[in-house]
KEKE-3310 file (N, C-alpha, C; in steps of 0.2 Angstrom, whole numbers, plus 5000, padded with zeros to 4 digits):
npx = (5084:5088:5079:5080:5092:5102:5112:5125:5133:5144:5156:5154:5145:5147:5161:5175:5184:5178:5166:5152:5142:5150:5148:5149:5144:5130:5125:5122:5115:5104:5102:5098:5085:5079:5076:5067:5072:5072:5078:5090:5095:5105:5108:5121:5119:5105:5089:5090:5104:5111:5117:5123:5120:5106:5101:5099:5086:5080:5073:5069:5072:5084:5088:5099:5106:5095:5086:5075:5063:5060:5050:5048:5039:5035:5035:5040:5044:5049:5061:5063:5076:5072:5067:5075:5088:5090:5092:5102:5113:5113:5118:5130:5138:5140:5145:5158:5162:5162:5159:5147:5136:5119:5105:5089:5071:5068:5080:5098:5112:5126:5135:5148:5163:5177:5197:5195:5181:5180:5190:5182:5170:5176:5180:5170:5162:5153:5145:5142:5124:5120:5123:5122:5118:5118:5107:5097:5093:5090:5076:5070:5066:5064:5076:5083:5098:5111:5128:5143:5158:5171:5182:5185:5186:5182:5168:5166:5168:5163:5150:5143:5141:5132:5122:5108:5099:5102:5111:5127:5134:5147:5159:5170:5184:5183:5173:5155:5141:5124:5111:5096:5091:5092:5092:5098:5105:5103:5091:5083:5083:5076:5062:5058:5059:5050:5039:5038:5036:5048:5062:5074:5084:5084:5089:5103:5119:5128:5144:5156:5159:5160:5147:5139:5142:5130:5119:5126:5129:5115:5112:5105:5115:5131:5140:5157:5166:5180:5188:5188:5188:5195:5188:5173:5177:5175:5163:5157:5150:5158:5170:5173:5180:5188:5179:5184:5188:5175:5167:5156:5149:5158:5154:5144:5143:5150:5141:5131:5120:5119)
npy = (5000:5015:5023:5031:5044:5044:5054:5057:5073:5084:5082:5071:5076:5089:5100:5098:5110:5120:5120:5119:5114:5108:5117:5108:5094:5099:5103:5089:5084:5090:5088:5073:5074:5078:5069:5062:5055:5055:5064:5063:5069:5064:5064:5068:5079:5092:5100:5114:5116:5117:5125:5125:5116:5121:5129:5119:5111:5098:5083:5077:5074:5064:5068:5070:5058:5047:5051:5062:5063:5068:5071:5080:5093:5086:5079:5062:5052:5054:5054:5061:5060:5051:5059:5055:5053:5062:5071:5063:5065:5080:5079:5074:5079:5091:5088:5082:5090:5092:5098:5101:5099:5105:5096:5102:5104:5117:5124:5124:5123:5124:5121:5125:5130:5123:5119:5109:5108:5120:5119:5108:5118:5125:5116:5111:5123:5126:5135:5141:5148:5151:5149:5137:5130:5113:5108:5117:5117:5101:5107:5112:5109:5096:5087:5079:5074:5072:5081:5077:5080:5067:5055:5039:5031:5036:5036:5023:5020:5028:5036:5024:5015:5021:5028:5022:5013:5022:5026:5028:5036:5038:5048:5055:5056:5065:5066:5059:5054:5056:5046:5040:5022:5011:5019:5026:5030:5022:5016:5028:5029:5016:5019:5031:5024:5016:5024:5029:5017:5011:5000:4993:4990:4998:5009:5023:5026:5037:5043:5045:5046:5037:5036:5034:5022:5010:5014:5014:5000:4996:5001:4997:4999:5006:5018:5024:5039:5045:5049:5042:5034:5019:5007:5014:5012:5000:4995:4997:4997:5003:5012:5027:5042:5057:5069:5082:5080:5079:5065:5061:5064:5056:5043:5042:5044:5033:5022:5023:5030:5045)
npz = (5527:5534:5549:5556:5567:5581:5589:5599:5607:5612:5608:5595:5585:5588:5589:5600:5601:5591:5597:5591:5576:5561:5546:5535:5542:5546:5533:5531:5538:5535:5523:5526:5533:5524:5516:5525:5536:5551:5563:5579:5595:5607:5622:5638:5642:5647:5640:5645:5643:5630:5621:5612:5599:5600:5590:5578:5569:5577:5576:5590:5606:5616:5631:5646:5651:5648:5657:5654:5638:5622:5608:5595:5603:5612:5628:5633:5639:5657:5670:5686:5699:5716:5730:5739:5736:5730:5742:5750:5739:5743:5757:5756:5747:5753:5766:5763:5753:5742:5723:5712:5698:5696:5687:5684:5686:5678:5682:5680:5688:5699:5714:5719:5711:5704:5701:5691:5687:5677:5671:5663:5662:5653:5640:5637:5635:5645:5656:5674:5678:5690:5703:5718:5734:5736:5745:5745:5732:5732:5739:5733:5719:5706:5703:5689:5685:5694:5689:5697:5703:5705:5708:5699:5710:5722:5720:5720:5733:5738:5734:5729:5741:5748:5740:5732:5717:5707:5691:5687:5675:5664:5658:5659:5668:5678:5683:5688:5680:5690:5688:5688:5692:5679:5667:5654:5637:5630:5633:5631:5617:5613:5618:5612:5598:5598:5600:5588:5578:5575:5569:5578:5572:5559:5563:5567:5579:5586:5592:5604:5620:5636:5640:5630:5626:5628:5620:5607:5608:5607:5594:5579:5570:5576:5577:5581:5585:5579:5589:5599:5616:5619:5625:5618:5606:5604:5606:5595:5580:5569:5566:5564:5557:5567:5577:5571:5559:5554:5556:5557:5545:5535:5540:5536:5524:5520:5524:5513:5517:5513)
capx = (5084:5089:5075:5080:5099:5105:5117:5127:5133:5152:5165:5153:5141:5150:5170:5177:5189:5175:5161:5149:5143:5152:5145:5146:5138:5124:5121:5123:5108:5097:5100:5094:5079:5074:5075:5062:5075:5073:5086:5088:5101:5105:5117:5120:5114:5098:5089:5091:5109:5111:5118:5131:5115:5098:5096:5095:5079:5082:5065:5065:5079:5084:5092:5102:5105:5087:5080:5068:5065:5054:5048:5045:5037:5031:5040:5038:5048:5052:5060:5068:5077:5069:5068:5079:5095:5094:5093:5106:5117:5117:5120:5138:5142:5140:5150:5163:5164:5162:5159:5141:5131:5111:5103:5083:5067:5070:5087:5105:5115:5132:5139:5156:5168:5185:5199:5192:5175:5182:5192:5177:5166:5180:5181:5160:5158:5145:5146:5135:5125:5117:5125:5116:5119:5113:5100:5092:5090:5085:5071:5063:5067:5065:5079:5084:5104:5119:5135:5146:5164:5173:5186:5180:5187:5174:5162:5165:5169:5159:5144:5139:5137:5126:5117:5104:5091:5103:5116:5132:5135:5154:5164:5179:5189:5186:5167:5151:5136:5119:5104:5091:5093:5089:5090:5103:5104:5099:5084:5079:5081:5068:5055:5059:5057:5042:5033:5038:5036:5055:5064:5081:5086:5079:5091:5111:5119:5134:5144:5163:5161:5157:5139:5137:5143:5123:5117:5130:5129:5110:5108:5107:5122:5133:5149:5160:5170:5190:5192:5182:5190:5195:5182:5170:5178:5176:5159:5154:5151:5159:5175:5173:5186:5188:5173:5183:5187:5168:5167:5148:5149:5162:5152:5136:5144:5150:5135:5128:5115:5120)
capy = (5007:5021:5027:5037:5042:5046:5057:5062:5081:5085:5075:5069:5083:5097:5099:5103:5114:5125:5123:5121:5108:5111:5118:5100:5092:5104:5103:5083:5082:5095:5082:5067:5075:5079:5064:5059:5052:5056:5065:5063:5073:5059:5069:5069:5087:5095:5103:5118:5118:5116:5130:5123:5113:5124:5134:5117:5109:5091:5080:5076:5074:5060:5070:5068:5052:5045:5055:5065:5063:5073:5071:5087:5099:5082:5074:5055:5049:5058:5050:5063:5057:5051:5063:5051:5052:5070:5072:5061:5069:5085:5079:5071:5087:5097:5086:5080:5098:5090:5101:5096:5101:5099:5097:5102:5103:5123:5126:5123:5126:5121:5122:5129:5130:5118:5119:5104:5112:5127:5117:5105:5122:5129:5112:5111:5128:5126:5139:5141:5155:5149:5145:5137:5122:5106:5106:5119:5114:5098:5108:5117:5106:5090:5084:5072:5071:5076:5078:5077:5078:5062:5052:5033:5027:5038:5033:5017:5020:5034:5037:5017:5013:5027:5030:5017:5014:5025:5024:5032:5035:5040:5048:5060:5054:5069:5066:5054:5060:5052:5048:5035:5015:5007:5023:5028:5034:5017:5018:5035:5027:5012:5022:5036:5020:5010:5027:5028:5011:5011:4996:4995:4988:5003:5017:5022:5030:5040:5043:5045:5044:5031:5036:5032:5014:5008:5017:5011:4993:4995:5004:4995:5001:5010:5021:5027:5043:5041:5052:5038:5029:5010:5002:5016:5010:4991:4993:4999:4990:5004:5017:5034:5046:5061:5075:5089:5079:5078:5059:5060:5064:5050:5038:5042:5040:5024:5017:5024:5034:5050)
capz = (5526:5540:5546:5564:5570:5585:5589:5606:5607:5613:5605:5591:5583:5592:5591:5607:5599:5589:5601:5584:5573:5556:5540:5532:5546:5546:5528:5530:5543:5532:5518:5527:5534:5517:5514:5529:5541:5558:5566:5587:5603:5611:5626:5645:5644:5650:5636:5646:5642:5623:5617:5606:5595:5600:5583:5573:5572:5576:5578:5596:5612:5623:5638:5653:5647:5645:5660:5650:5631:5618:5600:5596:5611:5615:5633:5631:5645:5663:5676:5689:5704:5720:5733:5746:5731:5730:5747:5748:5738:5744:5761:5753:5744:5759:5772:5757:5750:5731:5716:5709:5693:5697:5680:5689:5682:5677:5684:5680:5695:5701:5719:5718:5707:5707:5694:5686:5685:5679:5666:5659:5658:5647:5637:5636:5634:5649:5663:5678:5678:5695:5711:5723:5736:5734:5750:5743:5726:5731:5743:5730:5713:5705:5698:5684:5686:5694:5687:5702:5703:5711:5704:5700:5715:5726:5716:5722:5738:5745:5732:5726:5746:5750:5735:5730:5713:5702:5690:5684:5667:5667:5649:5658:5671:5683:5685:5685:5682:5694:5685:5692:5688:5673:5664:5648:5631:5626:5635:5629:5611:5617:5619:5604:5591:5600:5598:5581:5573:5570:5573:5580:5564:5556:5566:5568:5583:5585:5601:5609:5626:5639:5643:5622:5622:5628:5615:5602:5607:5605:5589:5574:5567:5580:5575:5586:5584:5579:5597:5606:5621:5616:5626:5616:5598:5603:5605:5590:5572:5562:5571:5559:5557:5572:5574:5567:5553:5551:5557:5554:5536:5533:5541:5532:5516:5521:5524:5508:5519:5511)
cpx = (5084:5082:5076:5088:5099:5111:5121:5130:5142:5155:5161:5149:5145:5157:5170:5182:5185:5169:5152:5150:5147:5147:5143:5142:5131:5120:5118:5115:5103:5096:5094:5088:5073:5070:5072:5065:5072:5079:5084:5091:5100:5112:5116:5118:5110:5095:5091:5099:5114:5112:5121:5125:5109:5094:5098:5088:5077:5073:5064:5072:5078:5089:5094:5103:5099:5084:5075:5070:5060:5056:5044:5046:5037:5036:5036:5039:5051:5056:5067:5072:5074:5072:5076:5087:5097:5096:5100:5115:5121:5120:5130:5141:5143:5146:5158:5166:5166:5157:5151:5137:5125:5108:5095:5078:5067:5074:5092:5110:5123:5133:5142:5157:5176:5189:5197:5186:5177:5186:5188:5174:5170:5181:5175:5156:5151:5147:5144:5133:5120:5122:5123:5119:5114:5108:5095:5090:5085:5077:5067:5063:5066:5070:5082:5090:5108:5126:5142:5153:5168:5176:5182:5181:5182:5168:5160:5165:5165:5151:5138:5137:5131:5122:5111:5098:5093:5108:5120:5137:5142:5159:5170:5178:5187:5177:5163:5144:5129:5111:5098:5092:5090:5089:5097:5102:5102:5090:5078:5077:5075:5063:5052:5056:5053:5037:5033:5038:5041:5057:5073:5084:5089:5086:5099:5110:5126:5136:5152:5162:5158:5151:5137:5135:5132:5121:5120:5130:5120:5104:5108:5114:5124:5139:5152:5166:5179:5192:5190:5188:5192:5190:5175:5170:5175:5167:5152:5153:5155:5165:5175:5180:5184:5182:5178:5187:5181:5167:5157:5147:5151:5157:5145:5138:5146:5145:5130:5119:5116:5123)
cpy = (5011:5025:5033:5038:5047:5050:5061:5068:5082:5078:5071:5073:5088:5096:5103:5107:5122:5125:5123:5113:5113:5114:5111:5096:5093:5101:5094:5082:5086:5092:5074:5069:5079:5075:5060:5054:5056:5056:5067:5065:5066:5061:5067:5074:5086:5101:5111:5121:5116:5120:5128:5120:5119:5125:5127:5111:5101:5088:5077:5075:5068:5066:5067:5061:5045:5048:5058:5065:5063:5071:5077:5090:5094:5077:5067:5051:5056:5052:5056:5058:5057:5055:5062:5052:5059:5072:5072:5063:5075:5084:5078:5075:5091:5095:5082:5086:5096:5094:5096:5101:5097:5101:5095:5104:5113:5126:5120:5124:5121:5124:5127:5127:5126:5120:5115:5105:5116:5125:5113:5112:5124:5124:5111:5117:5129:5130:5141:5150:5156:5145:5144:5130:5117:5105:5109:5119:5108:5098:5109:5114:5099:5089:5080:5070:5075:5074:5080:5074:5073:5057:5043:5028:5028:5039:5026:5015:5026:5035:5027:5013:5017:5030:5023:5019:5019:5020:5028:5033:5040:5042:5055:5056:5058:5070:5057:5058:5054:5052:5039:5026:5014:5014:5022:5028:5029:5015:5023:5031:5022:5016:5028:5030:5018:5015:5029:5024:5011:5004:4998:4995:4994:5012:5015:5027:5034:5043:5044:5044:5037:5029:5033:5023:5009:5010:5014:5003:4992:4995:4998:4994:5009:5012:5026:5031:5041:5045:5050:5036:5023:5006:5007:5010:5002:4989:4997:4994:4994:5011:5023:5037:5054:5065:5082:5085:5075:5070:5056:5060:5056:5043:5036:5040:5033:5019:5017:5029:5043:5048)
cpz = (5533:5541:5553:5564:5575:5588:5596:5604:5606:5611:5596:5585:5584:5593:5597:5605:5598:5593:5598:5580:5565:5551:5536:5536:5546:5541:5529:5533:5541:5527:5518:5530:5528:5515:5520:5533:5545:5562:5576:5590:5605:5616:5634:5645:5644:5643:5639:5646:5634:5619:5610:5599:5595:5592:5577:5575:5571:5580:5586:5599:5615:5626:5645:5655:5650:5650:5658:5642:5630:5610:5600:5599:5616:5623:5631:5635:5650:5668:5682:5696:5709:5725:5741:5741:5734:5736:5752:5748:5739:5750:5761:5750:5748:5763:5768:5753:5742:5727:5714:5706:5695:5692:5684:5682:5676:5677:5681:5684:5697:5708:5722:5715:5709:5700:5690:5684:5679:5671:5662:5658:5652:5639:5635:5632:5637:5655:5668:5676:5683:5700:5716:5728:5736:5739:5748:5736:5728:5736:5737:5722:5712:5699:5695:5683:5688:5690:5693:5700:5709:5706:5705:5706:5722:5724:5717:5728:5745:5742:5732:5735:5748:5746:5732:5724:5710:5697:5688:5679:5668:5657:5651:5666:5680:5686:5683:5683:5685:5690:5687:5687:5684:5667:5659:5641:5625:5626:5631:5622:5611:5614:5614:5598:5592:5599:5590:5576:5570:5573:5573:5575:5558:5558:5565:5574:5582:5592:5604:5616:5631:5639:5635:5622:5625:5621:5608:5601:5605:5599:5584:5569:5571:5578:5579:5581:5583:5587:5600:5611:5616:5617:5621:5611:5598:5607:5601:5584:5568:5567:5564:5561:5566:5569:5571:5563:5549:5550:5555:5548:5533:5534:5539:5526:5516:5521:5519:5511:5516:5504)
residu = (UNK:UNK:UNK:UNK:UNK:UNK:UNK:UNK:UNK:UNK:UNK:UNK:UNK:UNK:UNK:UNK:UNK:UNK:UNK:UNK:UNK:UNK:UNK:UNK:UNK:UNK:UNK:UNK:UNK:UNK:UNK:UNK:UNK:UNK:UNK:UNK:UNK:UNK:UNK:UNK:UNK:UNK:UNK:UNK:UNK:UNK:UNK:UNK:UNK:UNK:UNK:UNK:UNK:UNK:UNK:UNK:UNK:UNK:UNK:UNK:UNK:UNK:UNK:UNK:UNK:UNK:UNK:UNK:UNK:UNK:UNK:UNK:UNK:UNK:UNK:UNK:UNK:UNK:UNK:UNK:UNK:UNK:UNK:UNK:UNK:UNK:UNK:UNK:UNK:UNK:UNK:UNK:UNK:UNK:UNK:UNK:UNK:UNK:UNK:UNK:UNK:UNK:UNK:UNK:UNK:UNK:UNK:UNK:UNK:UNK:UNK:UNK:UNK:UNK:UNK:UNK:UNK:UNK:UNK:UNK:UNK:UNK:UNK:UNK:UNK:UNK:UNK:UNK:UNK:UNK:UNK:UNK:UNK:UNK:UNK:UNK:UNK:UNK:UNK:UNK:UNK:UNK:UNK:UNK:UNK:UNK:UNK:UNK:UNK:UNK:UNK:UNK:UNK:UNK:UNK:UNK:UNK:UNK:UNK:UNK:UNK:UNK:UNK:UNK:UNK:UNK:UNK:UNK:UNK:UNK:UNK:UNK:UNK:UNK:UNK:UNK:UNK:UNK:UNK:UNK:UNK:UNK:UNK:UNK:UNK:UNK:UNK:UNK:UNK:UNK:UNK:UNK:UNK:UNK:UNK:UNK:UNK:UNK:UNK:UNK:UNK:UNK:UNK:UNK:UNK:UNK:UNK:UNK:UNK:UNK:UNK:UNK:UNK:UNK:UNK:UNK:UNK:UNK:UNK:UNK:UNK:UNK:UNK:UNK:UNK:UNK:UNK:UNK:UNK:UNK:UNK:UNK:UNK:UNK:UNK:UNK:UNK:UNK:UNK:UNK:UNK:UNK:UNK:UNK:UNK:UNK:UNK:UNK:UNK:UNK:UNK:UNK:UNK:UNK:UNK:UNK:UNK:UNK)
# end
């Protein structure tokens, strides 16, 4: 029996086209919480950037893929980054002139602005409404991830020597984003089931992009979006149909959970 699922945001929940989970969707996750499932965010966002989701009232968040995570109002897991990372980072954003999202304990903030910025806000529906540089956020903030633009080669070449004791959960091509080691949205689920006497067994997950595939390999029954990646789809047990052709519904009825 199902008793918890999972869900990442963009690309699996949320059409990148409309911005919005469907009406079917909607109604679908007000069916199964009728029926005393446990519905979960499982996103690299920061609750403080959640517009697309906010007005529905899902029973708790893994964020910024597992950095902080709530049942309810309730935080259950923190882990910001050490002050040496962030530090760190700003120093390499400054002297490298790279584009960087700080997801902080009450801020949002970005940099500057680049075309590739500029064209993931337009495809996120995520905008700054804070510009700040990285030395002074990480003066005055603690924060739990960046999403720093740098192709995967400087991620391997300029961030992975210099940065130590994180990780880099990676699902578009034109960013990584930095969140402390040992941490992901498999994690976050961990410690959601252990407080709830669920067992893995017991949950599903749902997911397209790279930072997913943790999460999907760990879930009990993991289904990957028709708009995943390959290595997504191939680490899934069940590949649904695309999110705007409502791949969440499809794949509930599948399993006879709906």
């Amino acid at each position: 029996m199902v008793k918890a699922i999972f869900f990442d945001v963009d690309g699996t929940l949320v059409s990148f086209k409309t911005h919005r989970m469907s009406a079917e969707v909607e109604n679908a996750l007000r069916t199964l919480q009728d029926r005393g499932v446990k519905l979960f965010v499982s996103t690299g966002r920061t609750a403080l950037a959640m517009e697309n989701v906010k007005d529905y009232p899902f029973d708790g968040y893994i964020t910024m893929n597992g950095a902080l995570t709530m049942i309810g109002d309730e935080v259950i897991d923190s882990h910001p980054l050490p002050r040496e990372v962030t530090s760190k980072v700003a120093e390499l954003c400054r002297t490298e002139h790279i584009s960087c999202w700080a997801f902080a304990d009450t801020l949002v903030c970005l940099n500057f602005e680049s075309d590739q910025t500029r064209e993931v806000s337009e495809q996120l529906q995520l905008r700054p409404e804070v510009f700040m540089g990285m030395d002074e956020v990480a003066a005055e903030h603690q924060i739990f991830e960046y999403t720093i633009y740098v192709s995967k080669e400087q991620e391997d070449n300029l961030l992975r020597p210099a940065l130590k004791g994180v990780e880099y959960p990676r699902w578009h091509p034109y960013f990584a984003d930095i969140i402390t080691e040992g941490l992901s949205k498999a994690y976050g689920m961990e410690k959601v089931l252990s407080r709830l006497g669920i067992t893995v067994d017991e949950c599903m997950a749902f997911g397209d992009g790279g930072n997913d595939i943790p999460m999907l390999e760990y879930a009990g029954t993991g289904v990957a979006m028709g708009n995943s990646s390959e290595d997504v789809k191939a680490s899934a047990d069940y590949v649904t149909c695309s999110v705007d052709e409502d791949g969440v519904v499809a794949a509930l009825r599948h399993f006879g959970v709906l």
